[in-house]
C-alpha positions, 0 to 999 in steps of 0.5 A, a space after each residue: 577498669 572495671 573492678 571484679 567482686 571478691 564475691 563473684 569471683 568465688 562464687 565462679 570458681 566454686 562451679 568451675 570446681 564442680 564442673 570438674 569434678 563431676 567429669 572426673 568421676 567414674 562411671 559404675 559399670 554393669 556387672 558383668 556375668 560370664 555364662 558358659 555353654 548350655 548343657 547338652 544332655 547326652 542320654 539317648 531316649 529309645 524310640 518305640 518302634 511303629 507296630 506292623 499292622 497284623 494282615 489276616 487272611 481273606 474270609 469268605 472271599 469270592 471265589 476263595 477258601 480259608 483253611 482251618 484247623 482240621 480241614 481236609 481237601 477231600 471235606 472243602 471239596 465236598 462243603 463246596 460242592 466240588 471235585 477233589 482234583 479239580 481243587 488240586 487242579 485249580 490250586 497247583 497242589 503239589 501235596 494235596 494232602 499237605 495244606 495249611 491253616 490260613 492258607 486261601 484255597 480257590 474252590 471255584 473254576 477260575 473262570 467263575 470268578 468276576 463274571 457279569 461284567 459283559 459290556 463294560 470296559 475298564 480304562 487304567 488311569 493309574 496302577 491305582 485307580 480305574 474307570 469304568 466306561 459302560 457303552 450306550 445302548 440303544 435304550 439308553 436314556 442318553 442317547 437322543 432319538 427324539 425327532 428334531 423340531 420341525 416347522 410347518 406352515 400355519 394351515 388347519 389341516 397342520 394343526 389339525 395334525 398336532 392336535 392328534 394324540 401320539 400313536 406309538 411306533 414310527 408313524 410315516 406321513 402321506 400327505 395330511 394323513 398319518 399311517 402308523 407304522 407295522 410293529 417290529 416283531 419281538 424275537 421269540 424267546 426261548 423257553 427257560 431250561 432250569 439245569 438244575 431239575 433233577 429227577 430223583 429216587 429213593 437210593 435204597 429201600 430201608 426205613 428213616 432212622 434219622 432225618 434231617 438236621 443242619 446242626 446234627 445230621 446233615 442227611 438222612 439215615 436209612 436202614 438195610 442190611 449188610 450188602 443192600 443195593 443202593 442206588 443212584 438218586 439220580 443221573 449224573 457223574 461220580 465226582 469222588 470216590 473213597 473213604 478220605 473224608 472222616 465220619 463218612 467211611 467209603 463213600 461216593 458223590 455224584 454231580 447232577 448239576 452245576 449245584 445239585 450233588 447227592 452223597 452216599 457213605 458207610 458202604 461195604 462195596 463201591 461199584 463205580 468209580 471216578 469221573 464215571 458217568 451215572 444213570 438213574 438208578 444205576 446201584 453203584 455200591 453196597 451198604 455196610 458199616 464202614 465209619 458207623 457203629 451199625 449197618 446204614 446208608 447216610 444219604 445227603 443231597 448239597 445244594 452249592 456245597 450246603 446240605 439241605 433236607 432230602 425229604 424236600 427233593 425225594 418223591 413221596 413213598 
């Protein structure tokens, strides 16, 4: 039997001890850190309210009109060349004398608005969008009125014939010759009518006091006596008579186109009135001093509402 070395033997249960020991040992735990919830803040931040875009009224819309500070109807009909009751007509004025500032006032007829449109035709594709389908016409570059190709046996006579310059017009073949056809007759036109020719005169006799200034006058100033005659400039249709226009006193406007209007204020006596029809000529009042520190006529003749220089339209005296 073999003999086991003292030795040995202590050296074997040193490592067992060892062993042991190290297997008994307590491990080092992490350190644990308890974490409560995360503080939720409870102020309530106020959000700016989005600003309302600000929609101003329409300005020199087609057609429309926005009142301003110190307008009347009887001054937008006159700066319009328009009749007062056809804006009250137009607008549905129940109080004419009660309009707004910014309120839009329609100062054409309503079937003036959107012309020119003949021809076209607006398909609705959506409650926002339109197309517009304009129909061919016979000039339209679209259509395809060339003669079609056509092949023709080879002969000198046929190539004598394309070797021919084009003669303009629909030609008809007879054979190997080419007859061109008679002209279509254009229509006759007619001769263009400018309605807006007037035949003008002097309204009264009197001297020039004052002449034209878009700025500051926007006639002429003639001067006369107490009751002169003053005369129609020219033939037409009162469009307005009265004293509701400030600066102008008693006064009277007369149509003579769909854009000529003449005007007459200060007057001490008004002979015509309204919707009256008016020859050349014809005295439809007096000259006075009513709104004006002195005996005169203020004489204006409008263009489409805008005053322009009488001198330009009266005949030379």
């Amino acid at each position: 039997m073999k003999k086991i070395n003292y030795v040995e033997k202590l050296s074997t249960v040193g490592c067992i001890g060892l062993l042991l020991s190290a297997c008994s040992t307590t491990p080092n735990k992490a350190p644990v850190v308890e974490r409560g919830p995360v503080p939720v803040s409870t102020e309530v931040v106020p959000v700016s309210p989005v600003a309302k875009p600000v929609i101003k009224a329409p300005e020199n819309a087609k057609g429309s009109y926005v009142v301003k500070r110190g307008d009347t109807l009887y001054r937008i009909a006159l700066d319009h060349g328009q009749s007062y009751s056809d804006l009250v007509a137009w607008n549905n004025l129940k109080n004419p004398n009660d309009i707004k500032v910014d309120q839009v006032l329609r100062v054409v007829p309503p079937d003036a608005v959107g012309t020119g449109t003949q021809g076209v035709q607006t398909i609705a594709l959506s409650s926002n969008s339109g197309v517009e389908v304009k129909p061919l016409t016979a000039n339209s570059s679209l259509n395809k009125n060339a003669p079609k190709g056509d092949k023709k046996t080879y002969s000198e006579s046929a190539l004598a014939e394309l070797q021919k310059p084009e003669i303009a017009g629909t030609v008809v073949s007879k054979g190997d010759a080419v007859v061109p056809a008679k002209p279509m007759d254009k229509p006759a036109e007619k001769p263009s009518v400018d309605v807006d020719v007037v035949d003008w005169m002097w309204p009264t006799d009197g001297k020039v006091i004052a002449g034209f200034d878009e700025a500051k006058n926007k006639g002429l100033d003639l001067s006369g006596k107490m009751g002169q005659d003053i005369l129609a400039a020219g033939a037409g249709k009162v469009m307005y008579v009265g004293s509701g226009i400030r600066g102008y006193g008693n006064l009277v406007i007369i149509k003579h186109s769909p854009t000529l209007l003449s005007a007459y204020a200060h007057s001490k006596t008004i002979l015509v009135k309204d919707g009256q029809t008016i020859a050349k000529g014809q005295k439809i009042a007096e000259m006075g001093n009513s709104d004006s520190d002195s005996v005169k006529l203020h004489f204006e003749i409008r263009l489409q509402g805008k005053p322009v220089d009488p001198m330009k339209y009266l005949p030379p005296r």
